[in-house]
PDB file of N, H, CA, C and O in Angstrom:
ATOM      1  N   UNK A   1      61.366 142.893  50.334  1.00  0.00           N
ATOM      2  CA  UNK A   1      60.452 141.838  49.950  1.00  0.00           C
ATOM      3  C   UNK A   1      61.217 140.519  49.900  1.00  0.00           C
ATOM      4  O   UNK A   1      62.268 140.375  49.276  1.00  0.00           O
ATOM      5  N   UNK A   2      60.511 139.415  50.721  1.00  0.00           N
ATOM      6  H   UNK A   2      59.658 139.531  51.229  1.00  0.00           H
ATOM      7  CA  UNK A   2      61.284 138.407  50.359  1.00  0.00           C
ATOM      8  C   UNK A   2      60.814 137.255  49.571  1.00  0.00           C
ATOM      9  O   UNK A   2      59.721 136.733  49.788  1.00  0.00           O
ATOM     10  N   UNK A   3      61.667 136.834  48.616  1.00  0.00           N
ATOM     11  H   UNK A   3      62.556 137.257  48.440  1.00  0.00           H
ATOM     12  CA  UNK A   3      60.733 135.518  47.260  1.00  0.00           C
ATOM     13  C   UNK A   3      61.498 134.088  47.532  1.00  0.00           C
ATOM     14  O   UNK A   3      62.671 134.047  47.903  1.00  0.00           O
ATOM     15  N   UNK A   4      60.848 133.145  47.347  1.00  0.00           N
ATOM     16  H   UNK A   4      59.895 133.178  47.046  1.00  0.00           H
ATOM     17  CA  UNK A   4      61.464 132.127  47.130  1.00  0.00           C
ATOM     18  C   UNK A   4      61.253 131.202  46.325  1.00  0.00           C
ATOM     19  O   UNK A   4      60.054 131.158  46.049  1.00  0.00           O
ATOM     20  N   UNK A   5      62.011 130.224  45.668  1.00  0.00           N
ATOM     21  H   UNK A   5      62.985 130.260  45.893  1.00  0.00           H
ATOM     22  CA  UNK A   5      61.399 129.052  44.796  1.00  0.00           C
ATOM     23  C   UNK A   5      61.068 127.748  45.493  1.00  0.00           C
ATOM     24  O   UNK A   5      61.756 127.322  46.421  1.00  0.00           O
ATOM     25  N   UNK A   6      60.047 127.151  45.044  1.00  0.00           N
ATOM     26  H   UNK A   6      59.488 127.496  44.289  1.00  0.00           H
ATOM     27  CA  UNK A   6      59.604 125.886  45.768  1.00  0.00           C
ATOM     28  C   UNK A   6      59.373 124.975  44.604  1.00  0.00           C
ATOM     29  O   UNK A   6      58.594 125.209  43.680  1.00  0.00           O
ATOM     30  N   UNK A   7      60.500 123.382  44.804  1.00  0.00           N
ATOM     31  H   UNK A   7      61.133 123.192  45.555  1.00  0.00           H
ATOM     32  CA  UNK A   7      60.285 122.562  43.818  1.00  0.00           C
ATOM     33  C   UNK A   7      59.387 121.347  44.414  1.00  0.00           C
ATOM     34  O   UNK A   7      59.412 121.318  45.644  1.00  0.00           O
ATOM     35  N   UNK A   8      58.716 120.488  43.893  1.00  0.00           N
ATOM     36  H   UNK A   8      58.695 120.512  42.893  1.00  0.00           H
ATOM     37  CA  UNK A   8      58.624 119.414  44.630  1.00  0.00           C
ATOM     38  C   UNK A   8      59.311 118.145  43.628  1.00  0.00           C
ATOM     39  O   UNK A   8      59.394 118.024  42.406  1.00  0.00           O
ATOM     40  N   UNK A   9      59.687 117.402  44.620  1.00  0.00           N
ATOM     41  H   UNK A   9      59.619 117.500  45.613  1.00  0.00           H
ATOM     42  CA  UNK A   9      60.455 116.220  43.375  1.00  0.00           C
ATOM     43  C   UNK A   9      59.818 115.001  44.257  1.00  0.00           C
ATOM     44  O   UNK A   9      59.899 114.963  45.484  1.00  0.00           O
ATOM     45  N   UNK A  10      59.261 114.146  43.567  1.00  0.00           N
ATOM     46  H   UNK A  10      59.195 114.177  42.570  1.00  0.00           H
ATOM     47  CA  UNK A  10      58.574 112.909  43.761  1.00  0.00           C
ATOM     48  C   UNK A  10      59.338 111.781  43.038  1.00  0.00           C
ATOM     49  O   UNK A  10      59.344 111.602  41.820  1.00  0.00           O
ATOM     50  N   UNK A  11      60.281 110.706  44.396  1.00  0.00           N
ATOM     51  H   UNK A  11      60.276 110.851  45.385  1.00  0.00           H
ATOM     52  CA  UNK A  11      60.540 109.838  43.789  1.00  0.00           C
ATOM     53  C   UNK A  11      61.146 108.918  44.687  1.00  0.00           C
ATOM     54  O   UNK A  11      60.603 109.033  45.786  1.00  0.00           O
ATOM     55  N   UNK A  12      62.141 107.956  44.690  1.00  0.00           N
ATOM     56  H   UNK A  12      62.582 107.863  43.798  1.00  0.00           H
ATOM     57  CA  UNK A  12      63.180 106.716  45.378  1.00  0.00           C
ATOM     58  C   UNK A  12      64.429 107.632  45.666  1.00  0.00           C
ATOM     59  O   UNK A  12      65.077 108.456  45.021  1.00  0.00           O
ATOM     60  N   UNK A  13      64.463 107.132  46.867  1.00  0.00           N
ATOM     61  H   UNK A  13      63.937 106.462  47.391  1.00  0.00           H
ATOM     62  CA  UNK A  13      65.669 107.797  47.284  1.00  0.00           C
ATOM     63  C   UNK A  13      66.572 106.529  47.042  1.00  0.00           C
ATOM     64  O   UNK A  13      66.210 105.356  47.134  1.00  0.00           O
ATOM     65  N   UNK A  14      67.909 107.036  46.689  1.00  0.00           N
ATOM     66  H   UNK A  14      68.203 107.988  46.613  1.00  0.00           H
ATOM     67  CA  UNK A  14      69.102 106.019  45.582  1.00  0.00           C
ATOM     68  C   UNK A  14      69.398 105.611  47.035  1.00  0.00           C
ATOM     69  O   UNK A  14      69.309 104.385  47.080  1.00  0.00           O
ATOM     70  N   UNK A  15      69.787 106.234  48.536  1.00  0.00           N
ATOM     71  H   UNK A  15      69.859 107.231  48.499  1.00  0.00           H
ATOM     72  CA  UNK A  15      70.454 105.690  49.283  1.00  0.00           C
ATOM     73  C   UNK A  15      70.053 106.533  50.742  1.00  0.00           C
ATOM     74  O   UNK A  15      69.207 107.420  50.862  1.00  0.00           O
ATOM     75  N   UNK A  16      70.738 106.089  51.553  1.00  0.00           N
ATOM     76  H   UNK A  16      71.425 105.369  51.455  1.00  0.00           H
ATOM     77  CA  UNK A  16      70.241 106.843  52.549  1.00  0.00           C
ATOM     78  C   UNK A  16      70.921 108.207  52.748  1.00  0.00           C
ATOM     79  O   UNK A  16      72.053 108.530  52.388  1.00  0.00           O
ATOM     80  N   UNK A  17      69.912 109.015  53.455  1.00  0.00           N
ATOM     81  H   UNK A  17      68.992 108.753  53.747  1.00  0.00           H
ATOM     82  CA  UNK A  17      71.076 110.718  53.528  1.00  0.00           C
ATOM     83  C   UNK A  17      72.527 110.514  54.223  1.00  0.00           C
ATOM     84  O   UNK A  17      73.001 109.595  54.891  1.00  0.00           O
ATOM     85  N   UNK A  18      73.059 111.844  53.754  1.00  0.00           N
ATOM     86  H   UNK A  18      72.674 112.591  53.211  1.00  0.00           H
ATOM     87  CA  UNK A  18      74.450 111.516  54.358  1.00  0.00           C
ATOM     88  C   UNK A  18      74.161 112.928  55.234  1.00  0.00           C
ATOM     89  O   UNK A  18      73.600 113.868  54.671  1.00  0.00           O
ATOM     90  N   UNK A  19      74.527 113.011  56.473  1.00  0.00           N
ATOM     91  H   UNK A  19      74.983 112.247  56.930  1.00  0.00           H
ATOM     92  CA  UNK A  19      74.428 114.329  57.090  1.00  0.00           C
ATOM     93  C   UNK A  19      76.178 114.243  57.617  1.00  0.00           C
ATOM     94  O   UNK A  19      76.861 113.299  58.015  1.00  0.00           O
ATOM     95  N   UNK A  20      76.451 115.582  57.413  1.00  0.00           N
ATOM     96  H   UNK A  20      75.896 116.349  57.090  1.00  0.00           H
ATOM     97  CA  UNK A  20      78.010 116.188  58.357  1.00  0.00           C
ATOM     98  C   UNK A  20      77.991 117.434  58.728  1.00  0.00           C
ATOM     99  O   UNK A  20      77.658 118.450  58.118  1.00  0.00           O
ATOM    100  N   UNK A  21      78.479 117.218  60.062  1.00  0.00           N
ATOM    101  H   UNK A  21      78.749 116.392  60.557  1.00  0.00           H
ATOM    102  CA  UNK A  21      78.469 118.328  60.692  1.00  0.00           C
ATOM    103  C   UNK A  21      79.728 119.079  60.473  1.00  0.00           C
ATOM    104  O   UNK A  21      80.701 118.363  60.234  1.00  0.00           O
ATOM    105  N   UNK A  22      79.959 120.515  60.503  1.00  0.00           N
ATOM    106  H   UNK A  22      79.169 121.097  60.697  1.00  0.00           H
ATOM    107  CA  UNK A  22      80.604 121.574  60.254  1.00  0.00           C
ATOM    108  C   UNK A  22      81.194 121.605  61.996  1.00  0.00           C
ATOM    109  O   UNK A  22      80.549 121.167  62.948  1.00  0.00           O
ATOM    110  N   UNK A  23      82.603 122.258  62.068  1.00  0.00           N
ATOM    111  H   UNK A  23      83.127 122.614  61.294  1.00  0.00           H
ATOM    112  CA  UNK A  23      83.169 122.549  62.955  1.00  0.00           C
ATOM    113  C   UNK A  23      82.494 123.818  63.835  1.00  0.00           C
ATOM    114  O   UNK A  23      82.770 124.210  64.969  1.00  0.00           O
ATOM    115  N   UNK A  24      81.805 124.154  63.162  1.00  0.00           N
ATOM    116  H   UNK A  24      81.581 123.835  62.241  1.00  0.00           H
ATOM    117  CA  UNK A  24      80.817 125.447  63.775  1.00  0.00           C
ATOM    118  C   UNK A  24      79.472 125.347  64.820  1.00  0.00           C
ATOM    119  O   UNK A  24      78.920 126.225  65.483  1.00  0.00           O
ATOM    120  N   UNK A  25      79.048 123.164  64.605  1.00  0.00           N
ATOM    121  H   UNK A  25      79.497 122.451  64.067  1.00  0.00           H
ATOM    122  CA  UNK A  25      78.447 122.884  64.830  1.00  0.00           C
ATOM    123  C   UNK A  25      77.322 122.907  63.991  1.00  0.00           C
ATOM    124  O   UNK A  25      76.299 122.297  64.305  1.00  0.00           O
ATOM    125  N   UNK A  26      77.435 123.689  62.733  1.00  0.00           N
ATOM    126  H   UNK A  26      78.265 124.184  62.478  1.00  0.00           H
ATOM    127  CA  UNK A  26      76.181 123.246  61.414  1.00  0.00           C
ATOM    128  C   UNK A  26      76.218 122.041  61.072  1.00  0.00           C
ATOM    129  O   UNK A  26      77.054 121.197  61.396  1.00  0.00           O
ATOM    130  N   UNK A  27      75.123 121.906  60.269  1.00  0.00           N
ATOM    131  H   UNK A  27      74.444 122.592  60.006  1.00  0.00           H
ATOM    132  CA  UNK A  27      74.870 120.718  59.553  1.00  0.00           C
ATOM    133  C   UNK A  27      74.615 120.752  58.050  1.00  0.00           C
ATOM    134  O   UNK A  27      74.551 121.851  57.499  1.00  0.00           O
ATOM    135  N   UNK A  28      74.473 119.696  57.387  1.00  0.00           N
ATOM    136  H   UNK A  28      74.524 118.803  57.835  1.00  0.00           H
ATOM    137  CA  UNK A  28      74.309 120.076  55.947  1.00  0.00           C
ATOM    138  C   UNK A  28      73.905 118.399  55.507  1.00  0.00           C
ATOM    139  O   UNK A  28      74.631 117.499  55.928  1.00  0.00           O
ATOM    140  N   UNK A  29      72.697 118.079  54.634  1.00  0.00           N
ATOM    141  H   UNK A  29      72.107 118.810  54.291  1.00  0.00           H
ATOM    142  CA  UNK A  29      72.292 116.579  54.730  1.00  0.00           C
ATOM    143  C   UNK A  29      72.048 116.670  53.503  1.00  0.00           C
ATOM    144  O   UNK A  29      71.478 117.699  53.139  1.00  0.00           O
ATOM    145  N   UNK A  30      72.350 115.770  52.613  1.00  0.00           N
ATOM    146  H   UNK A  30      72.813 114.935  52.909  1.00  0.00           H
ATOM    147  CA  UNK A  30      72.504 115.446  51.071  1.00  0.00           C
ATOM    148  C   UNK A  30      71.946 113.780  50.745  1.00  0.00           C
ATOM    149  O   UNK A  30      72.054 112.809  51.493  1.00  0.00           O
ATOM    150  N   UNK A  31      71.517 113.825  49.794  1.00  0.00           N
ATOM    151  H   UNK A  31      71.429 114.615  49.186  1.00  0.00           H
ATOM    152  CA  UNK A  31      70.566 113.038  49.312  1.00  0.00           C
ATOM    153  C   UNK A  31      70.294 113.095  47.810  1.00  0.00           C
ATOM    154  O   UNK A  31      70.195 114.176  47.231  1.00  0.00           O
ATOM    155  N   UNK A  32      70.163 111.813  47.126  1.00  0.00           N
ATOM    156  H   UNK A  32      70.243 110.934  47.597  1.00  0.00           H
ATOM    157  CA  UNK A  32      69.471 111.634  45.638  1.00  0.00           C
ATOM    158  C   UNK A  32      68.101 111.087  45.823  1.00  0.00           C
ATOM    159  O   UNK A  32      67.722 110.249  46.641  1.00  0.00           O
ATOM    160  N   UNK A  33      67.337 111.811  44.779  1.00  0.00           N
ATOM    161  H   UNK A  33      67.645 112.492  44.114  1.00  0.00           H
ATOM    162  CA  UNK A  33      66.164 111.405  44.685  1.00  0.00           C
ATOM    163  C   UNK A  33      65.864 110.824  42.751  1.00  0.00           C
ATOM    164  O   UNK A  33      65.967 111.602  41.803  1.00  0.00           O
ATOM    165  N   UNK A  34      65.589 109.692  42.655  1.00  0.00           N
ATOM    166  H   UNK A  34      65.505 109.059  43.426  1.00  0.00           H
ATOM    167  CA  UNK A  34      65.637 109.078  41.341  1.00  0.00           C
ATOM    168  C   UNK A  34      64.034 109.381  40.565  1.00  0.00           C
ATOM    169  O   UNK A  34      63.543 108.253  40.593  1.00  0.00           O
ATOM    170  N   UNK A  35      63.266 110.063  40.076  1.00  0.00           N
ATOM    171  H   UNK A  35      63.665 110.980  40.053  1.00  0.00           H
ATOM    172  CA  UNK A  35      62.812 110.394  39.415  1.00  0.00           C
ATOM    173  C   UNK A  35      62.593 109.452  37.714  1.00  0.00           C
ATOM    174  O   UNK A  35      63.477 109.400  36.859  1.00  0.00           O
ATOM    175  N   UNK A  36      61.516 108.947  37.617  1.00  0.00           N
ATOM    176  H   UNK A  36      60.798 108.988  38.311  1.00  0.00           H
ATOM    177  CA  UNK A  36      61.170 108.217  36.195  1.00  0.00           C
ATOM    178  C   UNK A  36      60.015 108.792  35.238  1.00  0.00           C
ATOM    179  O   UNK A  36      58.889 109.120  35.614  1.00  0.00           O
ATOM    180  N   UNK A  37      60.463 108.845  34.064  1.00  0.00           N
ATOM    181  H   UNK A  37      61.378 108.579  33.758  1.00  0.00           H
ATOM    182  CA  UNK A  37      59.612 109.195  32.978  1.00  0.00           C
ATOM    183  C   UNK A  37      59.271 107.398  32.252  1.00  0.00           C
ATOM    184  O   UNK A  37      60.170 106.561  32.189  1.00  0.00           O
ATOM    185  N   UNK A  38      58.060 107.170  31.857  1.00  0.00           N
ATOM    186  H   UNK A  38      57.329 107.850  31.908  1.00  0.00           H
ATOM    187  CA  UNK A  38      57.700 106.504  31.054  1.00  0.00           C
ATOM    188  C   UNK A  38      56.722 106.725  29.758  1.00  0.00           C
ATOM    189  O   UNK A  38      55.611 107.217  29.958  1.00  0.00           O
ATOM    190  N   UNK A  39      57.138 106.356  28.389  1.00  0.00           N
ATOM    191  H   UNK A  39      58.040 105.957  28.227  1.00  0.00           H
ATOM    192  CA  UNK A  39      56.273 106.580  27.589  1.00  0.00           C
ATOM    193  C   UNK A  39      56.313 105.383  26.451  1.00  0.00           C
ATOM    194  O   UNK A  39      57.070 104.414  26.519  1.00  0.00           O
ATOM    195  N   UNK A  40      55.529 105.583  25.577  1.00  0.00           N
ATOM    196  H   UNK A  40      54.914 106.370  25.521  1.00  0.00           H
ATOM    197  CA  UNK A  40      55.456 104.691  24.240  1.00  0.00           C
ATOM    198  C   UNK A  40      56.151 105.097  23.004  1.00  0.00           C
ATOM    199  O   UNK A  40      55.597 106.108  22.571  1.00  0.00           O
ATOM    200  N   UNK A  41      57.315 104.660  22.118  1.00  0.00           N
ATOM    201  H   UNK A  41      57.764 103.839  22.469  1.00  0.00           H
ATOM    202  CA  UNK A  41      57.597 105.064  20.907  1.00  0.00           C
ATOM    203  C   UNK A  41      56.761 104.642  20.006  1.00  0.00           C
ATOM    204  O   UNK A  41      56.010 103.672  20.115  1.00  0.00           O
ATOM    205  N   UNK A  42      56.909 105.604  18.790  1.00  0.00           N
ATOM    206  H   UNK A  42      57.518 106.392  18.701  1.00  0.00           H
ATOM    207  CA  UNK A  42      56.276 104.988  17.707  1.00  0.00           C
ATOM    208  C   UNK A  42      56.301 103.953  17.178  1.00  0.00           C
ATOM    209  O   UNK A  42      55.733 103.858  16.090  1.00  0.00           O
ATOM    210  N   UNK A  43      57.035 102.689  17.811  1.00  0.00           N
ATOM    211  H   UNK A  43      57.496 102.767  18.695  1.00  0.00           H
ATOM    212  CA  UNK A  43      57.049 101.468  17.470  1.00  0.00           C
ATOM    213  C   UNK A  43      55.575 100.853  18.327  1.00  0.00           C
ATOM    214  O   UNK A  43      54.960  99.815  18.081  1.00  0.00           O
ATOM    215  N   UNK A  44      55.224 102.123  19.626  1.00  0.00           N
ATOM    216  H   UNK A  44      55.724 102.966  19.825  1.00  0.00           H
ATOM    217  CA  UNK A  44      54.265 100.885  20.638  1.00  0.00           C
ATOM    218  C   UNK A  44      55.145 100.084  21.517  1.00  0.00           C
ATOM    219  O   UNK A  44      54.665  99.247  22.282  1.00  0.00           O
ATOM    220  N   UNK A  45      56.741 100.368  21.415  1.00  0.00           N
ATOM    221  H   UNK A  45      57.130 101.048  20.794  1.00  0.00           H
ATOM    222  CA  UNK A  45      57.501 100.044  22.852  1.00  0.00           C
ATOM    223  C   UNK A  45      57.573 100.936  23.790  1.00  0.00           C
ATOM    224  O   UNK A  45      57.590 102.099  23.389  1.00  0.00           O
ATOM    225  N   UNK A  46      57.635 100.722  25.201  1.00  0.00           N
ATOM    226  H   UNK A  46      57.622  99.777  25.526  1.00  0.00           H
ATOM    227  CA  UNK A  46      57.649 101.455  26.078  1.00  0.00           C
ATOM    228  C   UNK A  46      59.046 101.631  26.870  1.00  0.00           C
ATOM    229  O   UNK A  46      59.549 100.865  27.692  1.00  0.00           O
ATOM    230  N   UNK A  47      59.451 102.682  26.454  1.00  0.00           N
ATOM    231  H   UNK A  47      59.042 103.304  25.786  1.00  0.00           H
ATOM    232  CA  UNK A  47      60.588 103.268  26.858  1.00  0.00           C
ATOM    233  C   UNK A  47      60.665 103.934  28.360  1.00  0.00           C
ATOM    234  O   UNK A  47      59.608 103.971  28.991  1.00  0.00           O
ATOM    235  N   UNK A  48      61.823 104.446  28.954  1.00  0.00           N
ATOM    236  H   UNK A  48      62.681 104.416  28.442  1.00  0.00           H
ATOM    237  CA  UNK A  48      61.944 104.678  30.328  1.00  0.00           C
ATOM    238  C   UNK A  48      63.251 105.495  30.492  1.00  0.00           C
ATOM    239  O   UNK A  48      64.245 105.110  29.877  1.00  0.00           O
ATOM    240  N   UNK A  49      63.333 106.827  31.443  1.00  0.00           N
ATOM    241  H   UNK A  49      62.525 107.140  31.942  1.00  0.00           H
ATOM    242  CA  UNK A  49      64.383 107.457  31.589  1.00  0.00           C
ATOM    243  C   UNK A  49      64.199 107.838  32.665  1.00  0.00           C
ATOM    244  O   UNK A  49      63.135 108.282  33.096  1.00  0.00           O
ATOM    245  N   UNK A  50      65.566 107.676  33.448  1.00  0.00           N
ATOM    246  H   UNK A  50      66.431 107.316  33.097  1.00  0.00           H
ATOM    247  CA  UNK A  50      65.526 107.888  35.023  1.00  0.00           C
ATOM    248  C   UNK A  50      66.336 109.033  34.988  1.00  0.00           C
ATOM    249  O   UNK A  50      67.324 109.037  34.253  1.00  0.00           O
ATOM    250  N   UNK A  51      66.035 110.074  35.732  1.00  0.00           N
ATOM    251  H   UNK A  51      65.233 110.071  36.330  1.00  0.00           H
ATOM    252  CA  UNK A  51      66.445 111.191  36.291  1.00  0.00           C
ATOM    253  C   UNK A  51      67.413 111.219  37.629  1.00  0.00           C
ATOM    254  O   UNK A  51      67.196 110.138  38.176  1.00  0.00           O
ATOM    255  N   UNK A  52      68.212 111.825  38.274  1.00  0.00           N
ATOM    256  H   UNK A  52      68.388 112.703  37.829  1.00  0.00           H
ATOM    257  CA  UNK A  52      68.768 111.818  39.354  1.00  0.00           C
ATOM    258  C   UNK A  52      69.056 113.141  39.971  1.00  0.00           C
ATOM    259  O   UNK A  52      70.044 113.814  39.678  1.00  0.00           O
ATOM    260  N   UNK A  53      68.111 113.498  40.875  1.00  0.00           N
ATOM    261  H   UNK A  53      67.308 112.951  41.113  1.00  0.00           H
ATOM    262  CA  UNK A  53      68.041 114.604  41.050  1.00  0.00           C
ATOM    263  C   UNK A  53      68.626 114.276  42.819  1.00  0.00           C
ATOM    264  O   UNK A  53      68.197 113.458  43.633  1.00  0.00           O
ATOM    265  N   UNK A  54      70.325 115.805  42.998  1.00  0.00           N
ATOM    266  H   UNK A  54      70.674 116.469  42.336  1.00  0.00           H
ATOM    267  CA  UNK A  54      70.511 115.766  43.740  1.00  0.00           C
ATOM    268  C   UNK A  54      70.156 116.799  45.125  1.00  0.00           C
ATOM    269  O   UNK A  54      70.462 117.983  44.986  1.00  0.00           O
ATOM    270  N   UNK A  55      69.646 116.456  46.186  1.00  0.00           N
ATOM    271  H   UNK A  55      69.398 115.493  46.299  1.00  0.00           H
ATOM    272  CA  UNK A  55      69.059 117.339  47.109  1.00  0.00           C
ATOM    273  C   UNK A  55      70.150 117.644  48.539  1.00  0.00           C
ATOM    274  O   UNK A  55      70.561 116.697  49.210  1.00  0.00           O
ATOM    275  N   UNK A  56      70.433 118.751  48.783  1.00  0.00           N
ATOM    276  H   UNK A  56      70.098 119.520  48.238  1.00  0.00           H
ATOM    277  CA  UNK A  56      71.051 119.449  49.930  1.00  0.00           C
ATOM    278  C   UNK A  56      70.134 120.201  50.353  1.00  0.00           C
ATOM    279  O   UNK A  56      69.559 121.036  49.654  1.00  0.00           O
ATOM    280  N   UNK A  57      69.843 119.917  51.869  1.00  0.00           N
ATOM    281  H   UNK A  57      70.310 119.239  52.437  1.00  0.00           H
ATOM    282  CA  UNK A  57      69.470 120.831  52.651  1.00  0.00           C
ATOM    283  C   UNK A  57      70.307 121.264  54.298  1.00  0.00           C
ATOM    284  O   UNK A  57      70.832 120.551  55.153  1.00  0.00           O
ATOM    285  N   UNK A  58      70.105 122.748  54.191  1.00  0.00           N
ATOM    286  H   UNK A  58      69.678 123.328  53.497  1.00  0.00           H
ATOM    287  CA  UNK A  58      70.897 123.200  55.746  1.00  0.00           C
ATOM    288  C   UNK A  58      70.152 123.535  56.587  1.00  0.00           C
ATOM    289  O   UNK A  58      70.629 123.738  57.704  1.00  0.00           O
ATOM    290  N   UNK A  59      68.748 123.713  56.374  1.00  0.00           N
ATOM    291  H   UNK A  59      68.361 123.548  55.466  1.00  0.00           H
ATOM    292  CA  UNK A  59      67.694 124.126  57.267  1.00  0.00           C
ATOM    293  C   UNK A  59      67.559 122.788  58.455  1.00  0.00           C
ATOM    294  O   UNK A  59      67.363 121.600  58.199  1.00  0.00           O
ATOM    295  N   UNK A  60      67.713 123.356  59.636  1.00  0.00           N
ATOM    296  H   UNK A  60      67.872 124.321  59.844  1.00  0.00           H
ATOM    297  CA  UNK A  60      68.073 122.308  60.616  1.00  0.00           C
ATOM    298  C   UNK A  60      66.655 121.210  60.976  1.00  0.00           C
ATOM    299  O   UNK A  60      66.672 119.981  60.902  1.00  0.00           O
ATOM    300  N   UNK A  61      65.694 121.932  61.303  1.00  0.00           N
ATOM    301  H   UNK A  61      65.680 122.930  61.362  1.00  0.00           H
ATOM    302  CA  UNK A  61      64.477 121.493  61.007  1.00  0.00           C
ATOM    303  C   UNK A  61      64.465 120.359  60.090  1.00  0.00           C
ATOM    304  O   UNK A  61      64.558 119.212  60.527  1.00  0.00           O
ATOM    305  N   UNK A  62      64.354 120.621  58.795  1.00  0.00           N
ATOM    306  H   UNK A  62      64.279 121.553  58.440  1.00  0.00           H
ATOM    307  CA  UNK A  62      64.490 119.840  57.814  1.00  0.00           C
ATOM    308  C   UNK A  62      65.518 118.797  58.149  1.00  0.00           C
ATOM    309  O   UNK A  62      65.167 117.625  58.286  1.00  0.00           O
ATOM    310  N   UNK A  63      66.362 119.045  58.242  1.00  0.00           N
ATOM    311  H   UNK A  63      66.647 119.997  58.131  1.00  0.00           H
ATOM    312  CA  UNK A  63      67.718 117.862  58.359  1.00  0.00           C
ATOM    313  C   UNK A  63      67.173 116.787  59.389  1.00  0.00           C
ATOM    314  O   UNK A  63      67.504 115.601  59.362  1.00  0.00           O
ATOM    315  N   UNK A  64      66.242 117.387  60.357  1.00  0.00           N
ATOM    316  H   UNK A  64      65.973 118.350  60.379  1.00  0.00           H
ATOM    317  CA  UNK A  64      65.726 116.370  62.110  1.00  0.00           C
ATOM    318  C   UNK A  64      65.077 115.618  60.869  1.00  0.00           C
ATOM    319  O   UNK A  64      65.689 114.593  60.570  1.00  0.00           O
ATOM    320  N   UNK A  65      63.971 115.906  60.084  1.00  0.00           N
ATOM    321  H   UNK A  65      63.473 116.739  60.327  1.00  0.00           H
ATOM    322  CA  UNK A  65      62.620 115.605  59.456  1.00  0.00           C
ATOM    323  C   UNK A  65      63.485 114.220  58.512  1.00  0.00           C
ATOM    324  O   UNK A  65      63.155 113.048  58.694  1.00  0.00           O
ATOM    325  N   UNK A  66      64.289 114.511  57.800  1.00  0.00           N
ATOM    326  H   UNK A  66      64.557 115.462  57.652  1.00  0.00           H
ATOM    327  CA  UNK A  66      65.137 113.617  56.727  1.00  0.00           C
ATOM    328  C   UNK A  66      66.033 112.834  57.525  1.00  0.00           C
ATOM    329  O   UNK A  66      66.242 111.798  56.894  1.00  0.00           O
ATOM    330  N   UNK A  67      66.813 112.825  58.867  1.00  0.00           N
ATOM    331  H   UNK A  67      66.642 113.667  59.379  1.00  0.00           H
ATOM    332  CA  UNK A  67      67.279 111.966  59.516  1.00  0.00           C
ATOM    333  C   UNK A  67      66.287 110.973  60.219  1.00  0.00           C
ATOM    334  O   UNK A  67      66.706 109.873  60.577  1.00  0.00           O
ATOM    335  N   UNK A  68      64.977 111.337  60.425  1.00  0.00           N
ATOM    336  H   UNK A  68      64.636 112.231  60.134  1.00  0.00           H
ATOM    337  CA  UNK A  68      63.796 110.148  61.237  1.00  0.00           C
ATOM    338  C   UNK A  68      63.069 110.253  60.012  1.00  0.00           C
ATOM    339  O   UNK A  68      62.226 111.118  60.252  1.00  0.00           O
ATOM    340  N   UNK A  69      62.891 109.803  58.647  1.00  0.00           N
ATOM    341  H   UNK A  69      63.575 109.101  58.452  1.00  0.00           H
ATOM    342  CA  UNK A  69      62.167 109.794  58.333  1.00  0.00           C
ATOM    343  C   UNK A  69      62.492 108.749  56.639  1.00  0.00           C
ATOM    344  O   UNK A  69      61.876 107.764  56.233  1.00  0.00           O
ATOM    345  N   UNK A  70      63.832 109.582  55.926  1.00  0.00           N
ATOM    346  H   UNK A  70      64.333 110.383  56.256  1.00  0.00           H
ATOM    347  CA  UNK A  70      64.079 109.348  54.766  1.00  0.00           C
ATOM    348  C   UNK A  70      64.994 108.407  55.199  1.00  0.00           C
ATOM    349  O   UNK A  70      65.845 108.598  56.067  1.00  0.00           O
ATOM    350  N   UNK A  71      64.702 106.844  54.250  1.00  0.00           N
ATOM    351  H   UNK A  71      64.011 106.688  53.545  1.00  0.00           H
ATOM    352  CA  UNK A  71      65.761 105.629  54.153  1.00  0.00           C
ATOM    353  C   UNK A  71      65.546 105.543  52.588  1.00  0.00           C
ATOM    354  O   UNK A  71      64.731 106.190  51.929  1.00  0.00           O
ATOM    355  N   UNK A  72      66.462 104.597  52.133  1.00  0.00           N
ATOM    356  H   UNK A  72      67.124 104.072  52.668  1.00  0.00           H
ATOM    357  CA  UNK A  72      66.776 104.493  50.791  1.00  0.00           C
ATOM    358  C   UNK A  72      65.235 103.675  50.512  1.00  0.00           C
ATOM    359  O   UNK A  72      64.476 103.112  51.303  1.00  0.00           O
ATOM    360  N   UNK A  73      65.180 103.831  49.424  1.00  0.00           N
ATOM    361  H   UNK A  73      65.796 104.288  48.782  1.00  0.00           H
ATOM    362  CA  UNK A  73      64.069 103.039  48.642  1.00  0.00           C
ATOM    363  C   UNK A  73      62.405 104.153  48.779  1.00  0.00           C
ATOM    364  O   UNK A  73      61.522 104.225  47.925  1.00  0.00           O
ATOM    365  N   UNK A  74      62.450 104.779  49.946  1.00  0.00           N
ATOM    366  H   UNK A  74      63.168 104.720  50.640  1.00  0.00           H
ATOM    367  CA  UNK A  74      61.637 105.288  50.510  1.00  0.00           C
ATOM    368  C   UNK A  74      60.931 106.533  49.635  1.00  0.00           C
ATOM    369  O   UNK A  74      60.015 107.191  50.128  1.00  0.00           O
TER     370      UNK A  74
END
């Protein structure tokens, strides 16, 4: 049987991917994705915490999709 986990993360990418290739001819493409919480304290100020969530992928597919597609800010 085969299982897998699936996250989704919604957010700004900090910079653009970095892809490197392996002497084997693999690949491997890395990326931050910045993630924000906003809420109100009990004062009625509105506070803010940024997350930094880091993403690697080796699935080659994926890597084409994030090299034509993902730029920073995006």
């Amino acid at each position: 049987m085969f299982t897998y986990n699936k996250a989704e993360v919604l957010g700004s990418l900090g910079a653009d991917p970095v892809i490197r290739t392996f002497q084997n001819g693999g690949r491997v493409c890395k990326f931050s994705v910045a993630t924000s919480n906003r809420w109100k304290d009990t004062a009625g100020n509105w506070k803010e915490d940024t997350f930094w969530h880091s993403i690697v992928i080796f699935d080659e597919f994926n890597i084409k999709l994030a090299e034509k597609y993902l730029k920073k800010g995006s």
